[in-house]
C-alpha angles and dihedrals in degrees: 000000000000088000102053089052078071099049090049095048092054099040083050091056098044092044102028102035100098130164087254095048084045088059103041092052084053101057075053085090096223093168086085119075097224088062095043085052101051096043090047102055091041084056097042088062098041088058112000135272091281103047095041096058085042076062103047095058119088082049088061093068098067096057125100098229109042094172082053102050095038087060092043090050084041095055084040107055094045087047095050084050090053094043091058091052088054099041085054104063088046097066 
């Protein structure tokens, strides 16, 4: 199951990574760390921590400061995790 995550993320990119989702995901402004968080948490529980950071990253690649967004994506996503966990056991 872990495996295919994998197969699904790269088979997204390659079919659903367009010039105009490309271009919605940057107006995104992904470049501030309140928006990359939030994008990435939301993702995180859509799909789960791993695939979600697989899918940030091409988008990575256009931001000033990679060491800084990876770190952001990295406290994100294990937060997120966290936050499920925690949502959860309020319903």
């Amino acid at each position: 199951m872990f495996a295919g995550l994998f197969i699904i993320v790269g088979g997204a990119e390659r079919a659903l990574l367009t010039p105009d989702v490309t271009a919605a995901v940057g107006r995104l402004h992904l470049d501030q760390i309140p928006a990359l968080s939030a994008v990435t948490a939301v993702l995180s529980n859509l799909v789960s921590n791993v695939p979600a950071v697989l899918m940030l990253k091409p988008f990575v690649g256009a931001l000033n400061d990679h060491d800084k967004a990876w770190l952001v994506i990295a406290m994100a996503s294990t937060l997120a995790g966290n936050f499920t966990v925690w949502a959860r056991s309020l319903v």
